[in-house]
C-alpha positions as CSV (number, residue, x, y, z in Angstrom):
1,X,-8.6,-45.4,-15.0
2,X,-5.8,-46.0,-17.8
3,X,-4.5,-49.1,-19.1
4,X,-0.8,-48.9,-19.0
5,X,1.5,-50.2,-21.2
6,X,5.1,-50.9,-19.1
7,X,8.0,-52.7,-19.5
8,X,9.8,-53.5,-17.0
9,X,14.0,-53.5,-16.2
10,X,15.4,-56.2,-14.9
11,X,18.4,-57.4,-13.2
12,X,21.0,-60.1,-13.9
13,X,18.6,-62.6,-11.5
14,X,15.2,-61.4,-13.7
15,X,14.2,-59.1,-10.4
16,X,12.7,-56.4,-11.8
17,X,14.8,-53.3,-10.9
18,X,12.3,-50.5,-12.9
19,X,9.9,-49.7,-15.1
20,X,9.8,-48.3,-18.1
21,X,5.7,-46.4,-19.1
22,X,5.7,-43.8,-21.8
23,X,4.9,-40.2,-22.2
24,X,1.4,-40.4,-22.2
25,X,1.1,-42.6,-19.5
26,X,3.4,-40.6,-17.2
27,X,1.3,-37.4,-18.1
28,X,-2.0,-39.4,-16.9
29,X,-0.7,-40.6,-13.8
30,X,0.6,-37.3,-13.0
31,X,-2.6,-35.7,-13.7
32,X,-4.7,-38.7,-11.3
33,X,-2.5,-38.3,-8.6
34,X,-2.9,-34.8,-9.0
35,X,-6.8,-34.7,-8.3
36,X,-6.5,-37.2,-5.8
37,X,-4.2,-35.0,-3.7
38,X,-6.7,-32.2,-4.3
39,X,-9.7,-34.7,-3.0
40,X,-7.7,-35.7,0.3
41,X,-6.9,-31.6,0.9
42,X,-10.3,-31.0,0.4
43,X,-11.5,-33.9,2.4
44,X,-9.2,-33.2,5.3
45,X,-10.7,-29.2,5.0
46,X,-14.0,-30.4,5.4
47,X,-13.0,-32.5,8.4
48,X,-11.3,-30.0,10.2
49,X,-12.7,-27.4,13.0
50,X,-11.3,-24.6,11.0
51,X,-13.4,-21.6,10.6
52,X,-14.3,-21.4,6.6
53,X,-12.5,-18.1,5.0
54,X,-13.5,-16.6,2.0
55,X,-11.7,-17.2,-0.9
56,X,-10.6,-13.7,-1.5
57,X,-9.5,-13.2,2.3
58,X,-7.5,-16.6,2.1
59,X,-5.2,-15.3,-0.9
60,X,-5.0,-11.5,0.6
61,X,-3.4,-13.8,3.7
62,X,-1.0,-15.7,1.4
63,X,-0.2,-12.7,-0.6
64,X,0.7,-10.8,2.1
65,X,2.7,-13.7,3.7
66,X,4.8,-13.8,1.2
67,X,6.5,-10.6,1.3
């Protein structure tokens, strides 16, 4: 987990209207939510019927999608 270091934008009233969190921070979160997107898609993989297909098989299908 990462300690964040934010500031935060406020209004005219103090109601905070944004947040300011550097470079770094961004970057991290970015890279968190990234794995945790790949964790629910593999979870929700594992859960499904599907039949399993190879790996290979699986990017011959999008390949040839794609055209």
């Amino acid at each position: 987990m990462v300690e964040i270091k934010e500031q935060f934008i406020v209004d005219k009233k103090g109601n905070r209207t944004g947040v300011l969190i550097s470079i770094d921070d961004y970057d991290s979160i970015l890279e968190d939510l990234e794995e945790l997107y790949a964790i629910r898609a593999y979870d929700a993989a594992k859960a499904s019927k599907d039949e399993a297909v190879p790996f290979r098989q699986a990017v011959k299908e999008i390949e040839q999608n794609r055209q």
